[in-house]
N, C-alpha and C positions, 0 to 999 in steps of 0.2 A: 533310705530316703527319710528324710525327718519332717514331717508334718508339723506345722504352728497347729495348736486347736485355741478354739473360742474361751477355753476354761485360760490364758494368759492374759486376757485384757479382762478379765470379770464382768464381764455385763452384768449390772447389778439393775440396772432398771430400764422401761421400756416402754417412760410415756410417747405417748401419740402425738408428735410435732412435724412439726414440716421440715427444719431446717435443725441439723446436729452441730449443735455450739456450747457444748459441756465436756470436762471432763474432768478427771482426778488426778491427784498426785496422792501416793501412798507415802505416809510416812508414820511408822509404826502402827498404832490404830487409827491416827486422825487420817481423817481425806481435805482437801482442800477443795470447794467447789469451786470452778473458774466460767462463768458465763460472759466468754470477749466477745466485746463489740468489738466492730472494725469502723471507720468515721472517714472522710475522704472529703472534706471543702478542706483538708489543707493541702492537697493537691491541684487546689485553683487558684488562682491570682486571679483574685477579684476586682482590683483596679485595672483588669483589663477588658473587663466584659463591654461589650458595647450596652450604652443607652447606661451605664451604671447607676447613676443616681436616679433613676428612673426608678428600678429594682432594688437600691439600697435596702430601704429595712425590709424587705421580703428578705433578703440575704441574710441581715440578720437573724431574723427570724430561720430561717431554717440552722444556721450555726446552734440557736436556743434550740431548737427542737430534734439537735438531731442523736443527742442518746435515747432518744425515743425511739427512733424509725433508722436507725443504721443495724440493725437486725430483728427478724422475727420474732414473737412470743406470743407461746399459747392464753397468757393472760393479759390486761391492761393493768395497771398497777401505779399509773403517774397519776400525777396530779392535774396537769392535763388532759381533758374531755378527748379521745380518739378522734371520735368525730369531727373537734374545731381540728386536730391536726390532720385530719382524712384532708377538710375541705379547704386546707393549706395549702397543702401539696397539690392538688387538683389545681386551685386556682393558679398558681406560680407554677407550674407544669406548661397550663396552658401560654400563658407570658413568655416562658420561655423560649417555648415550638415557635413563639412569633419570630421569636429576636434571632433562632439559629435557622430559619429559611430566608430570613432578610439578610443576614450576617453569615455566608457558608462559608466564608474561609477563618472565620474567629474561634479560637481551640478554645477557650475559653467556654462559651455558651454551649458547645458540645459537649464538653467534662460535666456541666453543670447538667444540661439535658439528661444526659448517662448515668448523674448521680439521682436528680429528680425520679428518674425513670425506675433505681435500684431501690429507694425509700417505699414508694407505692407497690414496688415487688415486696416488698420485706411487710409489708400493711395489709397485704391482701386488694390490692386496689386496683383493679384490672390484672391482665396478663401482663406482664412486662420484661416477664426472663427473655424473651427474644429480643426485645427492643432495646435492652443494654447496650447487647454484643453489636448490633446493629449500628447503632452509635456512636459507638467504642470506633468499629471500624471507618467508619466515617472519619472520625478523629486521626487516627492513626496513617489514612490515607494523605490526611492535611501534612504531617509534620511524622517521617517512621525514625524519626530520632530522637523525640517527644516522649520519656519516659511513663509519664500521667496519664496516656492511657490504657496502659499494660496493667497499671497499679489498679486502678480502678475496677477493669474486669476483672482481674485475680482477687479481689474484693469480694467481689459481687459474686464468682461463680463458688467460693470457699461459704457462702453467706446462703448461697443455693444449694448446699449440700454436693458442689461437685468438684471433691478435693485434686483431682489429678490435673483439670484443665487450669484450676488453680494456680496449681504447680507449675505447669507450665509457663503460665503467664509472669509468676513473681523473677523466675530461673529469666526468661528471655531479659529480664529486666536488669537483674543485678549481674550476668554477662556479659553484657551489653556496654556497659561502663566503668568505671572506678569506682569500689564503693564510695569515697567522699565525695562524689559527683553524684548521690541518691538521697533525698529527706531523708531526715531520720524517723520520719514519721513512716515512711515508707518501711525501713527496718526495724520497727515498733509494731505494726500491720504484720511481717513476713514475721517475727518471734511467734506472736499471738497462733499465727494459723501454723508455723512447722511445728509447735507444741501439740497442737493439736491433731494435724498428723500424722504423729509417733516418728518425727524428726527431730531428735532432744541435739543431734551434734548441730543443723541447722538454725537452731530455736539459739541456742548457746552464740552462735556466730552473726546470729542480727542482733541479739542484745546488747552483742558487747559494742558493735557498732553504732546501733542507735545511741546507747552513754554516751560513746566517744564525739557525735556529730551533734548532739546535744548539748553536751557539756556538762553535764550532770547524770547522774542514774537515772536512766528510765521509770517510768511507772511499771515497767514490766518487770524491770530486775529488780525494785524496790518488793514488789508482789510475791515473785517466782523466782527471783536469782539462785537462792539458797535450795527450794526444790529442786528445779532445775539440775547443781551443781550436783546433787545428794544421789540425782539417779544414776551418777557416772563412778564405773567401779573403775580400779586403775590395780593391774597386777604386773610381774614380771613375764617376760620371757624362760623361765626357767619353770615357771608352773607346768601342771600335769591334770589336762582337763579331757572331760568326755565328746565327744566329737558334738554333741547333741548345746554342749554349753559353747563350742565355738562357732558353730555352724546354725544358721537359720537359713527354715524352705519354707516359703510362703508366696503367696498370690497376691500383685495387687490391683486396680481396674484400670483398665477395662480389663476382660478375663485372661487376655492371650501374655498379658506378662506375668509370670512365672519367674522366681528369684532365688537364687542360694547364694546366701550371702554373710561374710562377716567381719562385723563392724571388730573387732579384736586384730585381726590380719589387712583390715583393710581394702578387701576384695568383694566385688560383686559378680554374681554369675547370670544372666538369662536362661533360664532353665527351659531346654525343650521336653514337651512331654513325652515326647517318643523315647528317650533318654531311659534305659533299662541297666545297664549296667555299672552303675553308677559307687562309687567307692571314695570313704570322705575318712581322714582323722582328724581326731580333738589338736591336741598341741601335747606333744610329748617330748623329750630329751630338745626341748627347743625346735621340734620341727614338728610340720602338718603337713596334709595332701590331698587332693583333690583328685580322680582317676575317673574317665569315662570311656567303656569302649564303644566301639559306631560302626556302622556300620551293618548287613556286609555288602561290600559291592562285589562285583562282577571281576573275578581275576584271572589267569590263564588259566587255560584247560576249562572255558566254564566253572570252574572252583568260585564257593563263596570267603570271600577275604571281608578280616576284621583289621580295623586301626583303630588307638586308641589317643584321648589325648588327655595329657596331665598336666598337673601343676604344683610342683615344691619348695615348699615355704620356710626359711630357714630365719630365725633370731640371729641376726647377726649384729657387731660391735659395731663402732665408729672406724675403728682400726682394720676393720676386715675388708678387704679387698674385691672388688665382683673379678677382677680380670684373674687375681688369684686363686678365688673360688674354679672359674672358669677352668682355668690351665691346670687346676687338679683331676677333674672331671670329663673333661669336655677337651682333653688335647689332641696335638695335629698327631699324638704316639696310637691315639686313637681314634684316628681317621678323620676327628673334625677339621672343618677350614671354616670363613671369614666367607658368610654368605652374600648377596647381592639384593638378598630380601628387601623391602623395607615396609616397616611398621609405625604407627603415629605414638606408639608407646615412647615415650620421651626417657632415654639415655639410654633405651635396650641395646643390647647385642647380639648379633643373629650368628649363627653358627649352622652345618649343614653336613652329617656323613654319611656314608654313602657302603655298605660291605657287601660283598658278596656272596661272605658265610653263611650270612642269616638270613632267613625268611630264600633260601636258595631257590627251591622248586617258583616261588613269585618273581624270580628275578634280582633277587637280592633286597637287604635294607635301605630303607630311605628316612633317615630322623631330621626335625629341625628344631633347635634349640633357640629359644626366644628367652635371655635371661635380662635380669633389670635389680635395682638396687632402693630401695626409696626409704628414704627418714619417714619421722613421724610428723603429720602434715599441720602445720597450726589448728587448723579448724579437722579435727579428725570426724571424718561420718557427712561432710557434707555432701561429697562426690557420688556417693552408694547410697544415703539416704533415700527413699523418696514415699509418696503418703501410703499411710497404711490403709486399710477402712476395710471393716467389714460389712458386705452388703445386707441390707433392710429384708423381709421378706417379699417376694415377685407383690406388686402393687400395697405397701406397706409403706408408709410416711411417718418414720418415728427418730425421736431424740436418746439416743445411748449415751451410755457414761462407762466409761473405762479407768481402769488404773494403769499409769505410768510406771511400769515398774524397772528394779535396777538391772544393768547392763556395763557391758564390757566396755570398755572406750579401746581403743587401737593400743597397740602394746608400745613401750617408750622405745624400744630400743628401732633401728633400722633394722628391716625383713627384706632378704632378699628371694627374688621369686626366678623359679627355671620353669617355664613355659614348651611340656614336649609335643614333639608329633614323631608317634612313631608310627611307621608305615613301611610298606614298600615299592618296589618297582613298579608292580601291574598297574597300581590303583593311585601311584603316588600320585598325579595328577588332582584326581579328584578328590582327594583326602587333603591334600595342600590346597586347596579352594575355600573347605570347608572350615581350617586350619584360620586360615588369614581370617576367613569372616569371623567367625570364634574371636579372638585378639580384637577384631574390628568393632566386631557388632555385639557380643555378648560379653563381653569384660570389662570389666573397671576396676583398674587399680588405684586407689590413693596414693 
């Protein structure tokens, strides 16, 4: 079992803040400090707010004031008086609440209400982390095919220190459509925050988008492109590494997800804790493996039965063939046949045999081979990615700083994966349940 510890991101300091919006890139000795804002009036169409000229230079006014209040800080440091910008937002706050219970079906005044709402979050100005989401939903009920307000609370909850619901919010968003059907500003936002979550393949994959729907480099790749590119190692399939450099075991939150995973092969695991017998290799002669036995259940005769289920990972060429691989392996000389299974693993082939030599006293063996083929994916790391974070201590409110350090990116070549279950007779039922969920619910392949 390979434990991540605290000593890989370096906590190097541990001022007392509210909201964690720092971190590093290491390169050589220098570090790079990055304190992102995130900004969301361009996620409003403001020539559509009702009563607009009414609210005009208020509007203004907040676009002027809002690298001030689009995130927390333990100091003031503008040039602008807090105060005249406290009683800013208060006043155009209230204006607002008028214009969105006179106006409930305008997305428009709602975005705004929900951004209003997320400023005086970020200032310290009343409570307002629940009144976001509140609002958010409101919006969202208007119009669930209305991108802007997914954006906005994935904003807001990354800005309130809670990267996972983040996550979720930015993911429903850019699934949901075609990236060039998203701002770029919206993919300039999701950089900002997967960098921050120790997601460099998804940080990588809104950059280059945001350029492209831009038209120009980013400020973020202008900034961080080069960092960015610097932490991505790139090696052969033919290297010879320790299970410990291909494989990462870590935790992310809420607590009950648990991960083994590697960004190099491509694969992610849901790791149950119950899970003891667990058996992992590096990358050797071009292959790796993944081994867990389970169980036992309940087999004939009262006897305790074990099954086990693996996964092997093979460098293979352009030229190599899965149905070939298969028919050397996995032939009908060898009992397999052409199973009825089906799995949402996209081009797998199922296979299924059956002996009666083995595992006799259980009734014979019972295997099912799930194999699959996959290149390397444009955007390698964004499928298995997701945020990392180390938790604060139990009622501790503070800002961490981490270093970005270098990592494997997915190997060039196509890896083709044989997915077993070996089992048999008595127990095969309930071991092929657990089988499918495993493949369904606990894996990801790129």
């Amino acid at each position: 079992m390979i434990l991540i510890s605290d000593d890989e991101y370096s906590i190097i300091d541990g001022m007392t803040m509210k909201k964690r919006l720092h971190i590093l890139f290491s390169a050589g000795v220098v570090f790079f400090v990055l304190p992102f804002c995130f900004g969301n009036t361009n996620a409003i169409y403001f020539q559509y707010l009702p009563e607009f000229y009414s609210i005009k230079s208020s509007c203004s006014k907040l676009v002027e004031y809002e690298y001030m209040t689009i995130s927390w800080t333990p100091e003031w440091k503008y040039d602008v008086d807090k105060e005249e910008v406290t009683a800013f937002l208060q006043r155009f706050y209230k204006t607002v609440c008028v214009l969105a219970e006179k106006y409930k079906s305008n997305m428009e005044i709602l975005l705004l209400k929900a951004l209003l709402e997320h400023y005086q979050y970020n200032l310290d100005i009343g409570d307002f982390f629940e009144s976001v989401g509140e609002t958010i939903q409101k919006a969202k009920a208007l119009n669930g095919k209305d991108y802007r307000p997914g954006w906005i609370l994935a904003n807001h909850y990354f800005n309130a220190n809670s990267p996972v619901e983040a996550w979720k919010e930015y993911r429903a968003v850019f699934l949901s459509r075609c990236y060039n059907d998203i701002s770029p500003y919206f993919w300039d936002d999701y950089a900002k925050f997967s960098l921050m979550a120790m997601m460099p393949g998804n940080a990588r994959m809104a950059s280059s988008y945001a350029g492209e729907l831009f038209g120009h480099t980013s400020d973020f790749e202008k900034t961080m492109g080069g960092q960015l590119e610097n932490t991505f190692v790139t090696i052969g399939g033919d290297a010879d590494l320790e299970d410990k450099d291909v494989w990462d075991f870590y935790r992310y939150i809420p607590e009950q997800w648990l991960f083994l995973q590697s960004k190099l092969l491509g694969i992610s695991i849901e790791f149950d804790e119950e899970w003891e017998d667990l058996k992992l290799m590096g990358l050797k002669d071009s292959k790796s493996y993944f081994y867990v036995l389970l169980g036992p259940e309940k087999g004939l005769g009262d006897s305790e039965v074990h099954y086990s289920i693996s996964i092997l990972m093979f460098v293979a060429s352009e030229t190599i063939d899965l149905d070939f691989v298969l028919s050397r392996s996995f032939s009908k000389a060898k009992g397999y046949k052409k199973s009825d299974i089906n799995v949402s693993l996209q081009g797998a082939t199922i296979l299924e045999a059956v002996s009666s030599d083995v595992y006799a006293e259980q009734g014979g063996a019972r295997t099912i081979v799930v194999a699959l083929k996959r290149e390397r994916p444009q955007w390698p790391g964004i499928m298995i990615e997701k945020p990392r974070v180390i938790e604060s201590d139990e009622g501790e409110e503070d800002t961490r700083y981490y270093v970005v350090n270098k990592q494997y990116i997915r190997l060039e070549e196509p890896i083709i994966y044989i997915i077993l279950l070996d089992s048999c007779k008595s127990i095969y039922e309930r071991s092929k349940t657990v089988f499918l969920d495993f493949i369904e619910n606990k894996l990801v392949i790129e």
